[in-house]
CHARMM internal coordinates of N, CA and C (Angstrom, degrees):
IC EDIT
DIST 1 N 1 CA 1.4484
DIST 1 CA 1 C 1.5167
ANGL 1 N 1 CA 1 C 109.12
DIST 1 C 2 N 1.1308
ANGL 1 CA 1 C 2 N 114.36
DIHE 1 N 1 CA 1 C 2 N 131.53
DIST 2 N 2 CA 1.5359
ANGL 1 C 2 N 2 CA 119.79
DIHE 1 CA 1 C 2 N 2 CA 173.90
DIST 2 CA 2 C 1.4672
ANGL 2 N 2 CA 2 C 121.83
DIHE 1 C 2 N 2 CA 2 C -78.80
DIST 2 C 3 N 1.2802
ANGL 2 CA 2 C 3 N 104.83
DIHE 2 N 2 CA 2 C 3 N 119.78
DIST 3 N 3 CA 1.6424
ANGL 2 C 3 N 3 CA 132.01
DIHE 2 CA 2 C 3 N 3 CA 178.88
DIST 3 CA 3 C 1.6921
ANGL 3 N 3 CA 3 C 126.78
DIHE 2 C 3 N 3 CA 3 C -78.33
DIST 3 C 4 N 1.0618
ANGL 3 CA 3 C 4 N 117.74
DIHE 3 N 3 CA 3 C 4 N 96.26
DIST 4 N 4 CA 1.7900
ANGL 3 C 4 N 4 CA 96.34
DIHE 3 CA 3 C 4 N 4 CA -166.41
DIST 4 CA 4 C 1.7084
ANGL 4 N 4 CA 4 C 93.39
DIHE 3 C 4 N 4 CA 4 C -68.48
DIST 4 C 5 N 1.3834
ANGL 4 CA 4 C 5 N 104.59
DIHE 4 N 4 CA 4 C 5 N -176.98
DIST 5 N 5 CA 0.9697
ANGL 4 C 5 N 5 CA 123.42
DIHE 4 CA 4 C 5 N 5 CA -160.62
DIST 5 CA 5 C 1.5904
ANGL 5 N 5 CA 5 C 117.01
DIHE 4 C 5 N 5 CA 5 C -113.21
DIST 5 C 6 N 1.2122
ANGL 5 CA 5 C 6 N 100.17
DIHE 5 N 5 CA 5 C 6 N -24.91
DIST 6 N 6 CA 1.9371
ANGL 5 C 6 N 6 CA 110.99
DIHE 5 CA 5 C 6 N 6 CA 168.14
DIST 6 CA 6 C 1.7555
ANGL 6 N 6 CA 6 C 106.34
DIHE 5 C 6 N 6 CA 6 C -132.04
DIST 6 C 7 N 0.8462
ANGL 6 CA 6 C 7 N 124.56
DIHE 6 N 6 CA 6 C 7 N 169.49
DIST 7 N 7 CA 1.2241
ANGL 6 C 7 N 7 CA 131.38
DIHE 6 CA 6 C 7 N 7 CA -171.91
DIST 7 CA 7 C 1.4615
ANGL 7 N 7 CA 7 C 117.31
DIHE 6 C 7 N 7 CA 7 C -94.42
DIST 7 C 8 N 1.1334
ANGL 7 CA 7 C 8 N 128.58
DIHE 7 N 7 CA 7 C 8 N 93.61
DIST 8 N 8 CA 1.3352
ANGL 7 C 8 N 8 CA 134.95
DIHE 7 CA 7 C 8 N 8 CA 161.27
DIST 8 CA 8 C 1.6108
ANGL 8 N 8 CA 8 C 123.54
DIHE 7 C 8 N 8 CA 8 C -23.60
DIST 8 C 9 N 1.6232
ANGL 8 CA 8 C 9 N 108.88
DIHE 8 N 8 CA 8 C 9 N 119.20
DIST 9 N 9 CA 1.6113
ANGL 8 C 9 N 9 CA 116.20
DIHE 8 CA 8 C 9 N 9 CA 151.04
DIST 9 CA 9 C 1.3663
ANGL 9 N 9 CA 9 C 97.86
DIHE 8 C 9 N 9 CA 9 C 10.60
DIST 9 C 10 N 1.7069
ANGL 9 CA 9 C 10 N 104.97
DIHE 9 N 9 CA 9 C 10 N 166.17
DIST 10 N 10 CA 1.6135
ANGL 9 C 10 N 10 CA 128.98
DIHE 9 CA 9 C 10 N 10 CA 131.88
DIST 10 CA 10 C 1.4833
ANGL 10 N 10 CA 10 C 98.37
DIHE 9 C 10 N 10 CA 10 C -98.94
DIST 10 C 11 N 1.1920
ANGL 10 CA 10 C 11 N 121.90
DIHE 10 N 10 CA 10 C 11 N -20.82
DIST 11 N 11 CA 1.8536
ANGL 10 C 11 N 11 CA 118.19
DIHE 10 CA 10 C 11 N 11 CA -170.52
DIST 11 CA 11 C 1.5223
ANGL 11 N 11 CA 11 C 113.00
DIHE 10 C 11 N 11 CA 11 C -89.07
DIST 11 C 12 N 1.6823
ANGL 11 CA 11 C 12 N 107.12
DIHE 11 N 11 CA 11 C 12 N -39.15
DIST 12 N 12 CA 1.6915
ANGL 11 C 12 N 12 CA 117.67
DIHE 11 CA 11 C 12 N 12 CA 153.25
DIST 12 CA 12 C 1.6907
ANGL 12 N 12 CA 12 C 126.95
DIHE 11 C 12 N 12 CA 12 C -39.22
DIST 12 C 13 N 1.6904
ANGL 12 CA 12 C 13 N 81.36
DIHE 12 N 12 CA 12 C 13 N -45.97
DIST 13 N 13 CA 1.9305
ANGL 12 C 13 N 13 CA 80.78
DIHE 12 CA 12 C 13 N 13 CA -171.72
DIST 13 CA 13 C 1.4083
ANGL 13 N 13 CA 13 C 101.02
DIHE 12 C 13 N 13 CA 13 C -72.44
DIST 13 C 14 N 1.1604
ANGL 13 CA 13 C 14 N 123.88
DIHE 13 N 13 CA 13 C 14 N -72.79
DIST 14 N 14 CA 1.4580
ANGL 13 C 14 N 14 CA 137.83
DIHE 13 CA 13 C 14 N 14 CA 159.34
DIST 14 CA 14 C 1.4069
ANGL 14 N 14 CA 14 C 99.66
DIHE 13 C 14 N 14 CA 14 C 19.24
DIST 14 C 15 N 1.7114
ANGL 14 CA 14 C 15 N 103.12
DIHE 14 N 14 CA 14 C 15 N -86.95
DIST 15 N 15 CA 1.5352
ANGL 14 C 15 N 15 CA 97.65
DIHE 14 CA 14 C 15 N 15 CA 174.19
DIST 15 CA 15 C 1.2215
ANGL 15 N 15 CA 15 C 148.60
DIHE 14 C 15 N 15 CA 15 C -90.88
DIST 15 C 16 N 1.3126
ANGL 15 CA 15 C 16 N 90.95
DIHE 15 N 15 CA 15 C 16 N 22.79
DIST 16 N 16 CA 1.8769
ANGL 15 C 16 N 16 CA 113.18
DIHE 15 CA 15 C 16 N 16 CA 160.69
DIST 16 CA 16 C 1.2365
ANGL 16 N 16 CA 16 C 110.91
DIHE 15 C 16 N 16 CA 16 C -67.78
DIST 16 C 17 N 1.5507
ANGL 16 CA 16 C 17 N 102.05
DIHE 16 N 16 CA 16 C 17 N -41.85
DIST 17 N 17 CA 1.6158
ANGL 16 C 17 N 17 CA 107.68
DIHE 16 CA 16 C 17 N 17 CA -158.47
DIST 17 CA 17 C 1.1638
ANGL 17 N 17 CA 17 C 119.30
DIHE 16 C 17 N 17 CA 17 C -79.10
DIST 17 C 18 N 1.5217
ANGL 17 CA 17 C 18 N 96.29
DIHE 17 N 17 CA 17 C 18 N -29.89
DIST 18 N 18 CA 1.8609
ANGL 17 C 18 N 18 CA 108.70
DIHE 17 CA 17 C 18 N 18 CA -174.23
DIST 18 CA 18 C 1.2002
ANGL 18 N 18 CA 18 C 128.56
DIHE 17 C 18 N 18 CA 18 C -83.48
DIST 18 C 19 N 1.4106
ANGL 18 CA 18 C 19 N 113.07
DIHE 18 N 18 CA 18 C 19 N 11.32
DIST 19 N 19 CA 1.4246
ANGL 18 C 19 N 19 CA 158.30
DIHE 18 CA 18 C 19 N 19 CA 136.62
DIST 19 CA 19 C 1.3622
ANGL 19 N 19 CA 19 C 126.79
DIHE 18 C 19 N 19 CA 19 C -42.26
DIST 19 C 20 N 1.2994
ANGL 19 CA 19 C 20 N 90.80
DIHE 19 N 19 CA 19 C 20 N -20.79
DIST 20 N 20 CA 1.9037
ANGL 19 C 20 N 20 CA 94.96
DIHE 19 CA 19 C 20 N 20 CA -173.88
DIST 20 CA 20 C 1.2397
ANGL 20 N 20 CA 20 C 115.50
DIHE 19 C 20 N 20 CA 20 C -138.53
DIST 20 C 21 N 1.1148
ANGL 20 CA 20 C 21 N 110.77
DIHE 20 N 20 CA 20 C 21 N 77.77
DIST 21 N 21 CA 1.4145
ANGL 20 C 21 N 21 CA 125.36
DIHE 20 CA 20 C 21 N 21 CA -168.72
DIST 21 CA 21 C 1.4210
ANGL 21 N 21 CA 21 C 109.70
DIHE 20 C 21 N 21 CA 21 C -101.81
DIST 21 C 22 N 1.7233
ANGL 21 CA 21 C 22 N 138.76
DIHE 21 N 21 CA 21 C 22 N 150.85
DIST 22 N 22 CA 1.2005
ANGL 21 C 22 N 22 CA 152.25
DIHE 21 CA 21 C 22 N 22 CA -162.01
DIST 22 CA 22 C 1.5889
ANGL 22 N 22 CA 22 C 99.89
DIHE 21 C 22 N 22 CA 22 C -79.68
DIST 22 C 23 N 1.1682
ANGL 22 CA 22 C 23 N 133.20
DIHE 22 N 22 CA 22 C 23 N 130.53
DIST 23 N 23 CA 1.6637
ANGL 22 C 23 N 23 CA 144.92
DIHE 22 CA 22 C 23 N 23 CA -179.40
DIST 23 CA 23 C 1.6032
ANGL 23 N 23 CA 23 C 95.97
DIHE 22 C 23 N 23 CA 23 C -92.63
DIST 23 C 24 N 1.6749
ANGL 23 CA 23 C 24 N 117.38
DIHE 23 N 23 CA 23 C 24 N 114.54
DIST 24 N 24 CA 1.4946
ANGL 23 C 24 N 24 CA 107.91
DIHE 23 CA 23 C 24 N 24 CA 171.00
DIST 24 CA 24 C 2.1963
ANGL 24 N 24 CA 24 C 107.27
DIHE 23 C 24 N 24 CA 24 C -72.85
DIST 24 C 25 N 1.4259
ANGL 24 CA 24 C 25 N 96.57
DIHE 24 N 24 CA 24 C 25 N 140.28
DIST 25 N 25 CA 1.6749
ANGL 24 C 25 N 25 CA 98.37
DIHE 24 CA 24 C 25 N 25 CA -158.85
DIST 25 CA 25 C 1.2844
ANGL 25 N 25 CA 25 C 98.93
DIHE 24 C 25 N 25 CA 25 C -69.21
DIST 25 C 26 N 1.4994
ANGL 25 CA 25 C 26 N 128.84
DIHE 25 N 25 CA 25 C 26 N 170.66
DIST 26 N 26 CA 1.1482
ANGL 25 C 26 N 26 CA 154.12
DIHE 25 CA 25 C 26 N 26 CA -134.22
DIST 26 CA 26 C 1.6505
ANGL 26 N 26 CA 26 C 93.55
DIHE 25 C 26 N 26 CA 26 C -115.84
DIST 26 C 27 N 1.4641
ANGL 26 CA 26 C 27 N 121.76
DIHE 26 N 26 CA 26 C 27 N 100.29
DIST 27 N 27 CA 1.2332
ANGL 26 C 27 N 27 CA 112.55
DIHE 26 CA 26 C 27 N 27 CA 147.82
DIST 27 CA 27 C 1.1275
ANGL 27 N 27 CA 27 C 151.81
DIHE 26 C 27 N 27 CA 27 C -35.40
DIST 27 C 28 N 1.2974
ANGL 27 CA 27 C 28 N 120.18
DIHE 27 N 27 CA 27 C 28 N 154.46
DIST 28 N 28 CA 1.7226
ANGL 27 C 28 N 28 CA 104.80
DIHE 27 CA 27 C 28 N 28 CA -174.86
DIST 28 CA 28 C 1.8232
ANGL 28 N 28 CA 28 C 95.78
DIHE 27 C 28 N 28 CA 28 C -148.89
DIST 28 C 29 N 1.4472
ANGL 28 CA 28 C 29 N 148.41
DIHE 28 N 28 CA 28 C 29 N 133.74
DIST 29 N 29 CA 0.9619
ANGL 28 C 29 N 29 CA 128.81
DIHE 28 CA 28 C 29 N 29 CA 166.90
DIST 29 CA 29 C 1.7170
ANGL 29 N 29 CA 29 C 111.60
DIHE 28 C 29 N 29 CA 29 C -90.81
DIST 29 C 30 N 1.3162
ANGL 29 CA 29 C 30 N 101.17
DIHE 29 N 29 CA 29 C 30 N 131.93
DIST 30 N 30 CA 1.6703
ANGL 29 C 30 N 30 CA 116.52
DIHE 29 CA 29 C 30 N 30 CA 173.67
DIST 30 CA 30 C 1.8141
ANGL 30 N 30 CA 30 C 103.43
DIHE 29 C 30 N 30 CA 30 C -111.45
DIST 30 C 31 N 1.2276
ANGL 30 CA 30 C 31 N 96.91
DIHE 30 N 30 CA 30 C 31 N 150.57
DIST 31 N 31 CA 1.7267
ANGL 30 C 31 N 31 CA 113.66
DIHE 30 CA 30 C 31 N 31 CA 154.51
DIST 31 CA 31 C 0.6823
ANGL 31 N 31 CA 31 C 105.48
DIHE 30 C 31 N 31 CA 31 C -93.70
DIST 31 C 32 N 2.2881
ANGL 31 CA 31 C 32 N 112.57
DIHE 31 N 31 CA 31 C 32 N 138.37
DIST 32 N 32 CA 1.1512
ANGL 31 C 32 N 32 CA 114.16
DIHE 31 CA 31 C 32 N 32 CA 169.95
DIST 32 CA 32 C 1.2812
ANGL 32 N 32 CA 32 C 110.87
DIHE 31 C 32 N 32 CA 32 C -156.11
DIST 32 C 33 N 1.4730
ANGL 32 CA 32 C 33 N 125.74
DIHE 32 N 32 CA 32 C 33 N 106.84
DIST 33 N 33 CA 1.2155
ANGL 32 C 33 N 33 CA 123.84
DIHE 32 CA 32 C 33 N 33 CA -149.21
DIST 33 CA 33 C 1.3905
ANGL 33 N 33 CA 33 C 126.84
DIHE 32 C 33 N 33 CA 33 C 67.79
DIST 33 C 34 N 1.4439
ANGL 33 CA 33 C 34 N 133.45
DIHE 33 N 33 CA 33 C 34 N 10.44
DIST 34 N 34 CA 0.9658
ANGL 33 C 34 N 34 CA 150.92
DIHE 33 CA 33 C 34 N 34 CA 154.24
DIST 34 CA 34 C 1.4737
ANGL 34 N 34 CA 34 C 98.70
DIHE 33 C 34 N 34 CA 34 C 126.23
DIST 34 C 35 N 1.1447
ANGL 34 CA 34 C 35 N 127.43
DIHE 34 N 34 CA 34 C 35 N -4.82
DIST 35 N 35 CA 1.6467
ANGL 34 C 35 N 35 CA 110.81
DIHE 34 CA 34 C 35 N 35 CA 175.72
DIST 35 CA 35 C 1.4631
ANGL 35 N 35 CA 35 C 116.75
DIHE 34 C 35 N 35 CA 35 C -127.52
DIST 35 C 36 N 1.1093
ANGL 35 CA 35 C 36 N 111.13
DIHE 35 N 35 CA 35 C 36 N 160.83
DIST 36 N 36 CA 1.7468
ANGL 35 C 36 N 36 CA 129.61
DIHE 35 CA 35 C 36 N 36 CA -150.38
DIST 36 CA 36 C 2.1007
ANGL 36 N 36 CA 36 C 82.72
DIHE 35 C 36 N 36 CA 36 C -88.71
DIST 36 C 37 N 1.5385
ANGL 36 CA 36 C 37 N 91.33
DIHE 36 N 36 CA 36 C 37 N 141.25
DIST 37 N 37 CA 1.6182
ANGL 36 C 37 N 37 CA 105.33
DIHE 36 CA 36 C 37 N 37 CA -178.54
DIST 37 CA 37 C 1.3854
ANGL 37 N 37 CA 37 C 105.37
DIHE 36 C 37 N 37 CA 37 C -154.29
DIST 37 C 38 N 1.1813
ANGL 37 CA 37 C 38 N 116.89
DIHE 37 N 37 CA 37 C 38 N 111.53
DIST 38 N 38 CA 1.4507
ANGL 37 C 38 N 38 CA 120.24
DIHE 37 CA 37 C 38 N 38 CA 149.38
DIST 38 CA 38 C 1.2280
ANGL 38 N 38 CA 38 C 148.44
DIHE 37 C 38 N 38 CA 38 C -15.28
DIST 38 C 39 N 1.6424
ANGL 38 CA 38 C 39 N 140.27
DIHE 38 N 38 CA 38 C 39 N 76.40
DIST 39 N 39 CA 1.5671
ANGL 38 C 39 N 39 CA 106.37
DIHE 38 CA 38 C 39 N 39 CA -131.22
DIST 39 CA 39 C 1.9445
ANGL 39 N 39 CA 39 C 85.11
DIHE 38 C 39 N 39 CA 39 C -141.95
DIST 39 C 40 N 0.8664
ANGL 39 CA 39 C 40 N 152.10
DIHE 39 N 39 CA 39 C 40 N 159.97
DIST 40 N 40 CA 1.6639
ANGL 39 C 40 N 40 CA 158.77
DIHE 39 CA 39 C 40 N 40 CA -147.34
DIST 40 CA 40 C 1.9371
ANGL 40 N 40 CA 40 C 74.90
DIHE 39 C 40 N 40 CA 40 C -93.15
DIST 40 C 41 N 1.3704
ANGL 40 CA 40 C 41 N 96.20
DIHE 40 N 40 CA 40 C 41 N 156.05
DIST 41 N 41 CA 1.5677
ANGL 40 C 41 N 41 CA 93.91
DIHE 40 CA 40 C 41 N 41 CA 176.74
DIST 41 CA 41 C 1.6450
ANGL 41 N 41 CA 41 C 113.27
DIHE 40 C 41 N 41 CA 41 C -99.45
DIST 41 C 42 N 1.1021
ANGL 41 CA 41 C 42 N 115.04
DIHE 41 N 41 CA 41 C 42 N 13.62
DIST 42 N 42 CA 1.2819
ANGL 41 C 42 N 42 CA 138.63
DIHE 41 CA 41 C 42 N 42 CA 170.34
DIST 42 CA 42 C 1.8025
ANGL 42 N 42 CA 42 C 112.45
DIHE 41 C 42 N 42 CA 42 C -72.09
DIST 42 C 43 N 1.4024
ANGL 42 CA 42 C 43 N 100.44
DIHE 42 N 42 CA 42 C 43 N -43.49
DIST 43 N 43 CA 1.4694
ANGL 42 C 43 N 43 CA 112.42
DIHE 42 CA 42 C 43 N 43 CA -162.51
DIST 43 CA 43 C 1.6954
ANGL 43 N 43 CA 43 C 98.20
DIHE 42 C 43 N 43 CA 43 C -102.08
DIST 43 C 44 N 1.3791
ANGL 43 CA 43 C 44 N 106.24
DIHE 43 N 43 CA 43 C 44 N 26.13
DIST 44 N 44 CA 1.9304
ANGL 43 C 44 N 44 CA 84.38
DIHE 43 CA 43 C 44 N 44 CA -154.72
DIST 44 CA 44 C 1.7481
ANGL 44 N 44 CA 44 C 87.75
DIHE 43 C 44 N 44 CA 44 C -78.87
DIST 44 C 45 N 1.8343
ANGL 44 CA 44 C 45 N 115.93
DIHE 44 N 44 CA 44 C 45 N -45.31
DIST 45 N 45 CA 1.5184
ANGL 44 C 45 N 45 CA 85.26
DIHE 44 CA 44 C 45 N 45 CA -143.06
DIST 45 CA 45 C 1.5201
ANGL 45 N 45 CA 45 C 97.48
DIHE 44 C 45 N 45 CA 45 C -76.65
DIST 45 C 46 N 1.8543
ANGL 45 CA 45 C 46 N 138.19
DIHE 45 N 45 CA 45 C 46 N -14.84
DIST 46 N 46 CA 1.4342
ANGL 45 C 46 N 46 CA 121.14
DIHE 45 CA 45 C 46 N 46 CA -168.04
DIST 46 CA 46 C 1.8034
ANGL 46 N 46 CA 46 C 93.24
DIHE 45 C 46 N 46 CA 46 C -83.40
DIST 46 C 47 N 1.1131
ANGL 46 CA 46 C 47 N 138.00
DIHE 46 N 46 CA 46 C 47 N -5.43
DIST 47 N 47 CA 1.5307
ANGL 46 C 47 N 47 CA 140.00
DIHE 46 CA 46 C 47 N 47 CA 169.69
DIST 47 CA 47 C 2.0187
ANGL 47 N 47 CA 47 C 92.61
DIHE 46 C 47 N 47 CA 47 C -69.11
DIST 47 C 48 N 1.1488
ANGL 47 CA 47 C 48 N 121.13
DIHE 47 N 47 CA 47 C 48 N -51.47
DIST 48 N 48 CA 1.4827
ANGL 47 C 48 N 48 CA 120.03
DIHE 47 CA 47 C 48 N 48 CA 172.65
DIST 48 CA 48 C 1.5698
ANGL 48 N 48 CA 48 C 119.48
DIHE 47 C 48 N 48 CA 48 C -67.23
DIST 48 C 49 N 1.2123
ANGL 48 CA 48 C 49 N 128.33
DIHE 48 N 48 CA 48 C 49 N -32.02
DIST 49 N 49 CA 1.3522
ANGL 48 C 49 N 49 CA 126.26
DIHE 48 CA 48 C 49 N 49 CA -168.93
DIST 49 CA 49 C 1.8249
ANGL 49 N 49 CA 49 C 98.74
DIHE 48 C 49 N 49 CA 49 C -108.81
DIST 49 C 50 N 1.3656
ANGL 49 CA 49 C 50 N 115.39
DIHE 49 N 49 CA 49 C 50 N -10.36
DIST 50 N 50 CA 1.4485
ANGL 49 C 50 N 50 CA 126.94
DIHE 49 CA 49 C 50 N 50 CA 141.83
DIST 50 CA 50 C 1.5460
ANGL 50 N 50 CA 50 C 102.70
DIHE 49 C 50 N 50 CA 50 C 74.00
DIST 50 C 51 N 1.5252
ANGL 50 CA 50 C 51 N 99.37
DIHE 50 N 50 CA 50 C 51 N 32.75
DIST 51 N 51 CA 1.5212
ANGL 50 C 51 N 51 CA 114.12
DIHE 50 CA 50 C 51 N 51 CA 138.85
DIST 51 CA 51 C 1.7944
ANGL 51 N 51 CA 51 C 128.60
DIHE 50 C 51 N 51 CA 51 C -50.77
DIST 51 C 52 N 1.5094
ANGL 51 CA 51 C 52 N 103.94
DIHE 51 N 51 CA 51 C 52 N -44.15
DIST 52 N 52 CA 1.8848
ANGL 51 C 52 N 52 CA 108.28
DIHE 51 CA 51 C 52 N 52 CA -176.72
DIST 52 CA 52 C 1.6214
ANGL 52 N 52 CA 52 C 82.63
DIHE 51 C 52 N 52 CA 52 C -118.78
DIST 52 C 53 N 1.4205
ANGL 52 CA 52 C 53 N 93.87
DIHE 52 N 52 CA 52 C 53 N 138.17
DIST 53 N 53 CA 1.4015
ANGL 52 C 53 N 53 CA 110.66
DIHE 52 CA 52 C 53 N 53 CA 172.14
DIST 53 CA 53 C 1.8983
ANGL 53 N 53 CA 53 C 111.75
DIHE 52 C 53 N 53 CA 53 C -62.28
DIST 53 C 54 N 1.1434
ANGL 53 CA 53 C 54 N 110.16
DIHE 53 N 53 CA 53 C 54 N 135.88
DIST 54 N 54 CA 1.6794
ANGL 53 C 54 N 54 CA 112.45
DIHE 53 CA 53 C 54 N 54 CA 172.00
DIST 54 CA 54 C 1.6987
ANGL 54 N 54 CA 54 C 128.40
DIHE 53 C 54 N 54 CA 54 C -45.61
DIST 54 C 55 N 0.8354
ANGL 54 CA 54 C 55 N 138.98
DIHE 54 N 54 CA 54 C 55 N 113.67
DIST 55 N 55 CA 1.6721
ANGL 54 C 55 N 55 CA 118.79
DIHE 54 CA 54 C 55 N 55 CA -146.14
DIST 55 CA 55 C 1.8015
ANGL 55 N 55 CA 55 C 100.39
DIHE 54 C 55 N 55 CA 55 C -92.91
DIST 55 C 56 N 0.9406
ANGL 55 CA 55 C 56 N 92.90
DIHE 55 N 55 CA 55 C 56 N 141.72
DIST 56 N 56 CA 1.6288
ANGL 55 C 56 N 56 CA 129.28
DIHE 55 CA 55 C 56 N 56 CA 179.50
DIST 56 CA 56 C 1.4135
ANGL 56 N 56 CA 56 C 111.27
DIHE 55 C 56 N 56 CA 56 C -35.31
DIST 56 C 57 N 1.2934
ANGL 56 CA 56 C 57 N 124.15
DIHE 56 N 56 CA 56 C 57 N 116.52
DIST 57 N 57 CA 1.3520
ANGL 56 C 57 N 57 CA 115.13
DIHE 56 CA 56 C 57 N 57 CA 179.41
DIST 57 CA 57 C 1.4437
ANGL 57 N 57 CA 57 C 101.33
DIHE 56 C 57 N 57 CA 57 C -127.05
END
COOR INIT
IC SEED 1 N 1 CA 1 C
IC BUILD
C-alpha cells in the first residue's frame, strides 16, 4: 500500500475528496411484459431473461 511521505492538508484532503462523487447510472429503456421501464444498462439483459426483478416505479 502506498504511503505518502508528508502529511496532507485538512483543506487538501477536503478537496481531494470532493472530487469523487457517485455518477447516477445511465439508463436504458427495455420492454417488459409489454411496457417500457427504465432499468441501469448494466442490468438490462438479466432484467429481460428475468433473473432481477424489474424495479418499481
Amino acid at each position: 500500500m502506498a504511503v505518502p511521505k508528508r502529511r496532507m492538508s485538512r483543506s487538501n484532503t477536503r478537496h481531494r475528496r470532493a472530487r469523487w462523487k457517485a455518477s447516477a447510472p445511465d439508463l436504458v429503456p427495455v420492454r417488459v411484459d409489454g411496457r417500457w421501464l427504465m432499468v441501469p444498462r448494466r442490468l438490462v439483459r438479466a432484467v429481460e431473461r428475468g433473473l432481477v426483478p424489474p424495479p418499481l416505479v
